[in-house]
C-alpha positions, -999 to 999 in steps of 0.1 A, spaced: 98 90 507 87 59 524 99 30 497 88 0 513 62 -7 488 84 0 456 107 -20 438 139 -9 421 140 -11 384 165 -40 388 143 -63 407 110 -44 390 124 -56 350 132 -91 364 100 -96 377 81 -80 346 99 -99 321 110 -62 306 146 -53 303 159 -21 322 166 -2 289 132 -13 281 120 0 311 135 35 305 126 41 272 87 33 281 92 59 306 106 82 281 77 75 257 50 81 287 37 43 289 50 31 315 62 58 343 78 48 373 60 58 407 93 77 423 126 87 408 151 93 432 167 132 425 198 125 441 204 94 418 180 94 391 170 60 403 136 47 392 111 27 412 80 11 408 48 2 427 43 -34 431 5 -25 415 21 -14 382 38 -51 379 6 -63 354 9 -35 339 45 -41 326 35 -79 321 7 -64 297 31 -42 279 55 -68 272 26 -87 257 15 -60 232 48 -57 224 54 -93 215 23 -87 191 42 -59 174 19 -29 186 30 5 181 45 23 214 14 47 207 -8 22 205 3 6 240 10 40 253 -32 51 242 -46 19 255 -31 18 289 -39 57 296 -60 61 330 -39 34 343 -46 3 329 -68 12 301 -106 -2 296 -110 -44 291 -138 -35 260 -113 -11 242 -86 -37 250 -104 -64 237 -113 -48 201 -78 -36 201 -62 -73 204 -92 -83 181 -83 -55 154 -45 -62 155 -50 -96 151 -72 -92 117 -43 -69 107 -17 -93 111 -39 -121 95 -41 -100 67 -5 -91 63 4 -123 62 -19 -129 39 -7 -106 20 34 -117 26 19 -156 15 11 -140 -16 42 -122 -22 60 -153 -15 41 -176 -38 44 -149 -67 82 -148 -60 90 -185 -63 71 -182 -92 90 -157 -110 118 -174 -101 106 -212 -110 89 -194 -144 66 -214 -167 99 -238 -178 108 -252 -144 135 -237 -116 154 -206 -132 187 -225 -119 184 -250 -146 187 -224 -177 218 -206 -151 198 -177 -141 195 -169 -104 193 -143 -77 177 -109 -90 181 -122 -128 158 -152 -119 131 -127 -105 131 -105 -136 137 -129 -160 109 -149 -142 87 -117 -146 94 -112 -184 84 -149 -190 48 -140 -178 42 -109 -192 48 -99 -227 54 -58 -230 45 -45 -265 48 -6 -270 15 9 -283 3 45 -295 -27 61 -277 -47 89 -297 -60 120 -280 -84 115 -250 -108 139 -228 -111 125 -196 -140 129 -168 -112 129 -132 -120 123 -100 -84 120 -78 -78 119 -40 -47 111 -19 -45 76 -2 -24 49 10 -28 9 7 -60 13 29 -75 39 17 -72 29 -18 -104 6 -27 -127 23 -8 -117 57 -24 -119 37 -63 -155 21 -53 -169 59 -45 -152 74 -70 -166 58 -97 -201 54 -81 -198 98 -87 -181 96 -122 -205 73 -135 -237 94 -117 -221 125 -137 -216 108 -168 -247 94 -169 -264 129 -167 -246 138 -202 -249 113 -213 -215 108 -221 -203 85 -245 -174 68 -232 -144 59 -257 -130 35 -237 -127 13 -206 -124 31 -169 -86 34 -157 -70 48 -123 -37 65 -128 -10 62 -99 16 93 -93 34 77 -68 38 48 -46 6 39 -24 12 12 1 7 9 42 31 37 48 32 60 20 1 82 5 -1 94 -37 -21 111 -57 -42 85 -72 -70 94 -98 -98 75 -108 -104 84 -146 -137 78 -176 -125 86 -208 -152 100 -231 -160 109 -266 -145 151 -267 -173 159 -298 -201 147 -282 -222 157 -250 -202 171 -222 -203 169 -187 -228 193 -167 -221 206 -129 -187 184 -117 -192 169 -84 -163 182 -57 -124 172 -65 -136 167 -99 -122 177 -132 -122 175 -172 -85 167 -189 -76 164 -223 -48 139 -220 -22 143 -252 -14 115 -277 9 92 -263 32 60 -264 27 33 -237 46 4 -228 20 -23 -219 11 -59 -208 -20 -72 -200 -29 -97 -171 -58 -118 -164 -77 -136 -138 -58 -143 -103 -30 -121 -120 -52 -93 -113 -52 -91 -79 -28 -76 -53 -1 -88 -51 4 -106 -76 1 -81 -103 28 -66 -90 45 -87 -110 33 -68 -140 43 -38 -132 78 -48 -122 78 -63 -156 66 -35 -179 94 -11 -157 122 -34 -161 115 -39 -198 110 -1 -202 149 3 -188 160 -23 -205 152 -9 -240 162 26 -232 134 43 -229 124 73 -207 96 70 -179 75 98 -196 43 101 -169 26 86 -139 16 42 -148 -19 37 -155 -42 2 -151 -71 -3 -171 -102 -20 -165 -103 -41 -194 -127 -65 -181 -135 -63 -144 -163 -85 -124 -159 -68 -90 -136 -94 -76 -102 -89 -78 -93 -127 -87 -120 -136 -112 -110 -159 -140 -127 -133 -163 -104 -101 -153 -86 -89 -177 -61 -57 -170 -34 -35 -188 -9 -21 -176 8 6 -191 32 33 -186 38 60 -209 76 66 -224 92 91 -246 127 83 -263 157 90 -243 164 128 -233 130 138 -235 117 159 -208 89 141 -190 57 148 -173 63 172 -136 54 144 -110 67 135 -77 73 101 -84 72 86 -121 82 52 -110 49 51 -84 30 16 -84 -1 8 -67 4 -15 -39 -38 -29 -37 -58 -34 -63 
């Protein structure tokens, strides 16, 4: 084969800016395939054409784009500018909002460790006792005792993203069927979390109205949805309010009610629960007011068959 036009994978990764192991392993993944491997040597070289390709590469990779991702936009050699150009304009939004999102996470954790009192150092606390002690200082957990609900459920597996969205339409349908009963509700609206629901992981989560058992019941039930008669129960709760509410700062709550759940020696007895106490729309409204509670049995008791007890919602 006639190689004057080809560069070795030496001189090709200096002059892309790409390292050779690089080089091989975006061959392996099918996004950047060299033009002629030698079958003598396994030697790989490149067109001289495929050099702004590389240099693109290296550039979605500085922006932390998934080897898919890279792999799917450059298909057909090269890729279309349009497709590109929402691609670089959608990653971007994603990463503004992740760091949003780590800004917040910061600023809640200084705060658990500063706590209302000044710097957690000055009482001798630090480390992981600042954070939950910190925590504790924020949110008071009392235990309470529910009584006996029937609850109109509408549930649906999601992650982080998926998450609001699903909640908005979920109880656009609950509220259509309940409103057909009528049903009279005996309580605020809560979502109940069976696992952990962030960016990588999916759970069952289940948007819930609880309403009066003895009084008019629920007609046809729209798809996915279901009638439960949820048990008496303890909880161990706090409440949060305003800014608190939102992701991810409530966090915080949850960390708290979990760690002062352990603490006391009790057992994790069923998937946590938040409860619209007072809701405007907005997750950081002055005027929201949430609980948070998660149900607990005495230690040894058996609890509640779920995949993940210790689940908490990672939006809100």
């Amino acid at each position: 084969m006639d190689r004057t036009n080809l560069l070795p994978i030496g001189q090709f990764a200096q002059a892309s800016g790409l390292s050779i192991t690089a080089l091989r392993h975006y061959d392996a993944s099918g996004v950047l395939t060299p033009a002629f491997v030698d079958p003598d040597t396994g030697y790989r070289y490149f067109r001289r054409d495929q050099l702004r390709g590389a240099q693109l590469v290296r550039a979605l990779r500085q922006l932390d784009m998934p080897v898919e991702r890279v792999r799917a936009l450059l298909a057909g050699g090269g890729g279309d500018a349009a497709d590109l150009e929402r691609a670089l304009r959608a990653h971007l939004e994603a990463a503004e909002r992740r760091l949003d999102v780590q800004r917040s996470v910061v600023h809640s954790l200084l705060t658990r460790l500063t706590g209302p009192s000044g710097p957690t150092g000055s009482t001798g606390s630090s480390g992981l006792a600042g954070l939950t002690e910190g925590a504790e200082m924020n949110h008071r957990v009392t235990l309470r005792q529910s009584t006996p609900e029937r609850v109109l459920v509408l549930g649906a597996t999601v992650n982080h993203h998926g998450l609001d969205p699903f909640l908005r339409t979920a109880y656009e349908k609950l509220y259509a069927v309940a409103g057909r009963g009528p049903l009279t509700f005996t309580g605020p609206a809560f979502v109940r979390y069976h696992g952990l629901c962030d960016e990588e992981n999916e759970t069952l989560v289940e948007a819930c109205l609880p309403f009066w058992e003895s009084g008019a019941q629920p007609g046809e039930l729209g798809e996915g949805m279901s009638v439960r008669d949820d048990p008496e129960r303890t909880y161990a709760c706090t409440v949060v309010e305003g800014a608190a509410t939102a992701f991810p700062e409530i966090l915080t709550a949850y960390d708290a009610v979990a760690n002062w759940i352990a603490e006391h020696g009790f057992t994790f007895a069923g998937p946590v629960r938040s409860t619209f106490l007072r809701w405007t729309g907005t997750p950081d409204d002055p005027d929201n007011q949430m609980e948070i509670a998660w149900p607990v049995a005495e230690p040894g008791a058996a609890p509640e068959s779920d995949p993940d007890l210790r689940g908490v919602p990672r939006s809100k």
